[in-house]
C-alpha positions as CSV (number, residue, x, y, z in Angstrom):
1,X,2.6,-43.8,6.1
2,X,1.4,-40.4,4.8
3,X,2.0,-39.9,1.1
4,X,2.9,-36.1,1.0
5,X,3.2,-36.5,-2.7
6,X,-0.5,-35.9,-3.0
7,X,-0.5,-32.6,-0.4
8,X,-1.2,-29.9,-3.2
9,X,0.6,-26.5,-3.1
10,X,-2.7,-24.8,-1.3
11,X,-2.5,-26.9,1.6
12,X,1.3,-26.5,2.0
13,X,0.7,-22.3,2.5
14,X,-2.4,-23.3,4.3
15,X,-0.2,-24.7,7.0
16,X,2.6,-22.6,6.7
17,X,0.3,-19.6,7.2
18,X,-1.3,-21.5,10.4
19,X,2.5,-22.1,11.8
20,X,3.3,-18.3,11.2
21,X,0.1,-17.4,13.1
22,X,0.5,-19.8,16.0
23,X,3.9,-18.2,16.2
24,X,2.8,-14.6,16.2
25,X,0.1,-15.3,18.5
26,X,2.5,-16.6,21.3
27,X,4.8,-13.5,19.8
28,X,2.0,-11.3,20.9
29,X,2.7,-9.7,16.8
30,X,-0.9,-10.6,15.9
31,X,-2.7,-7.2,16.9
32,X,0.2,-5.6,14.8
33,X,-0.2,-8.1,11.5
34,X,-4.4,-7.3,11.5
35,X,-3.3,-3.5,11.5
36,X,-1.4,-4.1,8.0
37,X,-3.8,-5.9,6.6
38,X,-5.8,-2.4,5.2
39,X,-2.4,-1.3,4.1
40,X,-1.5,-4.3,1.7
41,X,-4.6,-4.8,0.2
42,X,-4.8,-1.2,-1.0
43,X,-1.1,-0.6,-1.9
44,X,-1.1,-4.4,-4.2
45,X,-5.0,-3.8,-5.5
46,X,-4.3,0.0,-6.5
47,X,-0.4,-0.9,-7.7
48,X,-1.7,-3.5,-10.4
49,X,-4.8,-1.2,-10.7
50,X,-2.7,1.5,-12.1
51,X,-0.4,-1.0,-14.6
52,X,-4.0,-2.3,-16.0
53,X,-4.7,1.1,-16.4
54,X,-1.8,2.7,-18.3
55,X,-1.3,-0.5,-20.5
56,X,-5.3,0.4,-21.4
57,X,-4.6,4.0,-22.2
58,X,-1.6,2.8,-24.0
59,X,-4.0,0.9,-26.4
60,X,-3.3,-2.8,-25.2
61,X,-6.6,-4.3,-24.1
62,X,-5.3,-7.2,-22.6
63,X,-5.8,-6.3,-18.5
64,X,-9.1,-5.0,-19.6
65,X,-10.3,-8.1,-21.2
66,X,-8.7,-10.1,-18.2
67,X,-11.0,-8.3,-15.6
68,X,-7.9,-6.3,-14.0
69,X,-8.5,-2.5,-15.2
70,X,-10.8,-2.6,-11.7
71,X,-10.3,-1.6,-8.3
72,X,-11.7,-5.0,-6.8
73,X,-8.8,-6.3,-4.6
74,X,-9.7,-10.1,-5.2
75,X,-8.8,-9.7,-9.1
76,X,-5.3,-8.4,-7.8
77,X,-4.5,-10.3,-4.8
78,X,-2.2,-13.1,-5.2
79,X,-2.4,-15.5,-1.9
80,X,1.3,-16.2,-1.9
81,X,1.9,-12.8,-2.6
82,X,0.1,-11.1,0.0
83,X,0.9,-13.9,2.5
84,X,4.6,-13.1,1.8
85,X,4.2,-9.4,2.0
86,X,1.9,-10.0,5.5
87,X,4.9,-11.9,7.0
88,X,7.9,-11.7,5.4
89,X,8.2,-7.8,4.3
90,X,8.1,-8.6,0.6
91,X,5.6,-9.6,-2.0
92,X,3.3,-9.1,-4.8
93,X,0.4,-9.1,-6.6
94,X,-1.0,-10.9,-9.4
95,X,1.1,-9.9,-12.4
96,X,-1.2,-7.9,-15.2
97,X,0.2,-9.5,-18.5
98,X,0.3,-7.1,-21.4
99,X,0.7,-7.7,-25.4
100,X,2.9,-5.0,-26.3
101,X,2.5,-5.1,-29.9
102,X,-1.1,-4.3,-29.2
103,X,0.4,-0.5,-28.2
104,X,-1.2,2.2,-30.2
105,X,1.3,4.5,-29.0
106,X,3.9,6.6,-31.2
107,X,6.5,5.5,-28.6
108,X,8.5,2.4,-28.8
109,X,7.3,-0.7,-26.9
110,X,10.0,-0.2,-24.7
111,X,9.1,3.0,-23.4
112,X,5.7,1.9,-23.5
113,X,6.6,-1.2,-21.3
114,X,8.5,1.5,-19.5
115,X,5.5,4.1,-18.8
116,X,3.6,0.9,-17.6
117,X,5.9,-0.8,-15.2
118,X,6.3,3.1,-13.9
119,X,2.4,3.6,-12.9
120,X,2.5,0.8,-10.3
121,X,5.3,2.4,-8.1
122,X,4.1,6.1,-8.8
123,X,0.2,5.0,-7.6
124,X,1.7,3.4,-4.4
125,X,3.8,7.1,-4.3
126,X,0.6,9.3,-4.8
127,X,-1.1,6.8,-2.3
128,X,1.8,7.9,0.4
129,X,0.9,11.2,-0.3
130,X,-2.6,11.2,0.2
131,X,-2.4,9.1,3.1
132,X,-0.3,11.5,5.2
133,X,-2.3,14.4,4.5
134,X,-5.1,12.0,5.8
135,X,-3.0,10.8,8.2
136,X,-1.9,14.2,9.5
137,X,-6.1,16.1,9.3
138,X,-7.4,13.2,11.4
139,X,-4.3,13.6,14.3
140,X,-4.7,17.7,14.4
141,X,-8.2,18.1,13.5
142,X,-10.6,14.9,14.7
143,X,-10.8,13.3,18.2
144,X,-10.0,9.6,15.7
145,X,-8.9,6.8,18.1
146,X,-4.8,6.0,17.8
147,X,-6.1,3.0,16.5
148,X,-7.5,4.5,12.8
149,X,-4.4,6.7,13.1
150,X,-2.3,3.6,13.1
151,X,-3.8,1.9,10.1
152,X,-3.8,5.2,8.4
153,X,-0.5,5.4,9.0
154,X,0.8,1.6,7.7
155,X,-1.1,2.4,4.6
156,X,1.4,5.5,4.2
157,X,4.1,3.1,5.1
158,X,3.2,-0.2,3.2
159,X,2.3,2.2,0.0
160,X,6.3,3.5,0.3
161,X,7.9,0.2,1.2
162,X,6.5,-1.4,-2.2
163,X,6.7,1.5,-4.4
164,X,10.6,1.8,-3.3
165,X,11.0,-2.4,-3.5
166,X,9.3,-2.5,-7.1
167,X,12.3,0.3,-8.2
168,X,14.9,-2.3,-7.7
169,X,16.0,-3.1,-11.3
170,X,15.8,-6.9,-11.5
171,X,13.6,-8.8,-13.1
172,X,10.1,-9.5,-12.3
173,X,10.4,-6.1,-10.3
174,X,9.0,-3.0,-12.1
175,X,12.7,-1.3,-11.9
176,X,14.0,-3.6,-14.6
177,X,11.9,-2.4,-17.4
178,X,11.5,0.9,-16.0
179,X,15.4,1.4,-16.6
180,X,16.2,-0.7,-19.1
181,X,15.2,2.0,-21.3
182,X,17.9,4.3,-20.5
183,X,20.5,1.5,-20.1
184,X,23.5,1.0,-23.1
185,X,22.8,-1.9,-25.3
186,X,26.1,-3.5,-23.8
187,X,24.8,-3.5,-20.6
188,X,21.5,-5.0,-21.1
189,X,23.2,-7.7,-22.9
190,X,25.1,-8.7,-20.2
191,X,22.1,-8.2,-17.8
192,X,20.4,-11.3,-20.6
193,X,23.0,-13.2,-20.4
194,X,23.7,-13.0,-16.4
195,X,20.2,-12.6,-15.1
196,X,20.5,-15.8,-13.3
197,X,23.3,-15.0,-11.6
198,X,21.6,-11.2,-10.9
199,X,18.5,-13.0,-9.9
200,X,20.6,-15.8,-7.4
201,X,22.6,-12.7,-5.8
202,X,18.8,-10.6,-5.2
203,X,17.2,-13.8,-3.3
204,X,20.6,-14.1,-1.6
205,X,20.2,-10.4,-0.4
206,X,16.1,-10.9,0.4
207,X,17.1,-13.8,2.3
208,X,20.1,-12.6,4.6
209,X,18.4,-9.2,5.4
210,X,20.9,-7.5,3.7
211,X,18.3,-6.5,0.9
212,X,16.7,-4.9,3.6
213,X,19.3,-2.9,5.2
214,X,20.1,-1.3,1.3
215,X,16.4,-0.3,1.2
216,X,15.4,0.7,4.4
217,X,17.0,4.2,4.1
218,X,15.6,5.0,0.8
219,X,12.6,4.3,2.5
220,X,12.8,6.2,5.5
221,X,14.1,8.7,3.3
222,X,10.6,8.6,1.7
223,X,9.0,8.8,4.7
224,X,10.5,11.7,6.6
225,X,10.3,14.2,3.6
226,X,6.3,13.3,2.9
227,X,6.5,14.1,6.9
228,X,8.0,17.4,6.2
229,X,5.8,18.2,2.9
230,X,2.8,17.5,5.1
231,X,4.0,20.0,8.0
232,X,4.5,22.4,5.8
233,X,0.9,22.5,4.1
234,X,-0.6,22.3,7.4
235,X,1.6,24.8,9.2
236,X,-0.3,26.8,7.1
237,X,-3.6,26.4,8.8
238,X,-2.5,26.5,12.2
C-alpha cells in the first residue's frame, strides 16, 4: 500500500503538471502553451524586477541583498507560480520581501509600500507598450515568420493580463497596497477585520470564471487602445 504521506509537495506539481500536458497534448493546446512560455517569463522576471528595483531606490536594501534587483528569470520564477499562470490564466512570481522601515524616503511607508507595489504593474504596462510597437515594425516592415509575430504578440498580451490582475485590490495582489493609501481609515479597518471573508469571495470568483469575465474587458480595453496608439505612430510613416 503506497504511503502518500511521504509524496513531498514537488512531486505532487510534478504530476499535476504531467496530467495537464498529457491533456493538452491530446487537446492539441500544446503548440499554443510553448508560444506563452516567452511571454510569462518576461512579464513575472521584469514585474518583480521592477519591485526590487523601486524598493532599492527607495533606500531598502533588502531585494538587493536577496539577489532580486536582477533581470535573471530563475531569481523571480516561482514554479507554482508560473505553472499556474501557464495553465490556469493566473499566477505569480516569487514575492520580493521589503523592510519598510529601512525607507530613506521623506514619504510615509505607506506611500513608499505604495510607489513599490505600483512599479510591478506599470513595468508589465511599459512592457505592453514596447512590445506592440515591436510587434507592429516587424508585421509592416520585416518579412518575420507569423510565428515570432505570435510570441511577440502574447508578450504584449501576457504583460497586460498581469499588470491589470495585480491592480485588483486584495491582498497579496499589488492593488491592495497600491490603494490602501487613498482609502478612509474606516474602510481599511473593515478591509482588516474582513479580509478572510474578501479573500474567500476572490478565490470563489478565480475559481467559477467569474473573476475572469470582470477582468477580461479592462483588459481588452488595454489592448485595443495600445492598438490604436500604435496605428497612430506608425500611420505616420506610411
Amino acid at each position: 500500500m503506497f504511503n502518500f504521506g511521504r509524496i513531498d509537495r514537488k512531486t505532487i506539481i510534478m504530476i499535476l503538471l504531467f496530467c495537464i500536458l498529457f491533456s493538452l497534448l491530446l487537446s492539441g493546446e500544446f503548440k499554443e502553451l510553448l508560444l506563452t512560455i516567452p511571454g510569462v517569463i518576461i512579464a513575472m522576471t521584469f514585474h518583480e524586477f521592477a519591485h526590487a528595483f523601486a524598493a532599492d531606490r527607495l533606500g531598502d536594501t533588502t531585494p538587493r541583498a536577496q539577489g532580486r534587483l536582477t533581470l535573471n528569470p530563475a531569481s523571480h520564477i516561482d514554479p507554482v507560480g508560473i505553472t499556474l499562470l501557464l495553465f490556469a490564466h493566473i499566477g505569480w512570481g516569487k514575492p520580493v520581501e521589503i523592510n519598510p522601515y529601512n525607507f530613506n524616503s521623506n514619504k510615509s511607508i505607506e506611500t513608499c509600500e505604495a510607489i513599490v507595489s505600483f512599479a510591478g504593474p506599470l513595468m508589465n504596462f511599459i512592457l505592453a507598450i514596447i512590445f506592440t510597437f515591436i510587434y507592429y515594425a516587424l508585421r509592416f516592415y520585416t518579412n518575420v515568420s507569423i510565428l515570432v509575430l505570435t510570441i511577440v504578440n502574447y508578450i504584449v498580451v501576457i504583460n497586460v493580463g498581469l499588470g491589470v490582475f495585480n491592480l485588483i485590490p486584495i491582498p497579496p495582489l499589488d492593488g491592495s497596497k497600491i490603494f490602501r493609501k487613498i482609502l478612509p481609515y474606516s474602510v481599511k479597518q473593515w478591509l482588516d477585520n474582513n479580509m478572510q471573508i474578501i479573500y474567500l469571495i476572490f478565490m470563489i470568483f478565480w475559481i467559477t470564471g467569474l473573476l475572469s469575465e470582470i477582468v477580461a474587458p479592462v483588459i481588452n480595453f488595454v489592448l485595443y487602445w495600445l492598438n490604436v496608439l500604435a496605428f497612430k505612430v506608425f500611420g505616420l510613416f506610411w
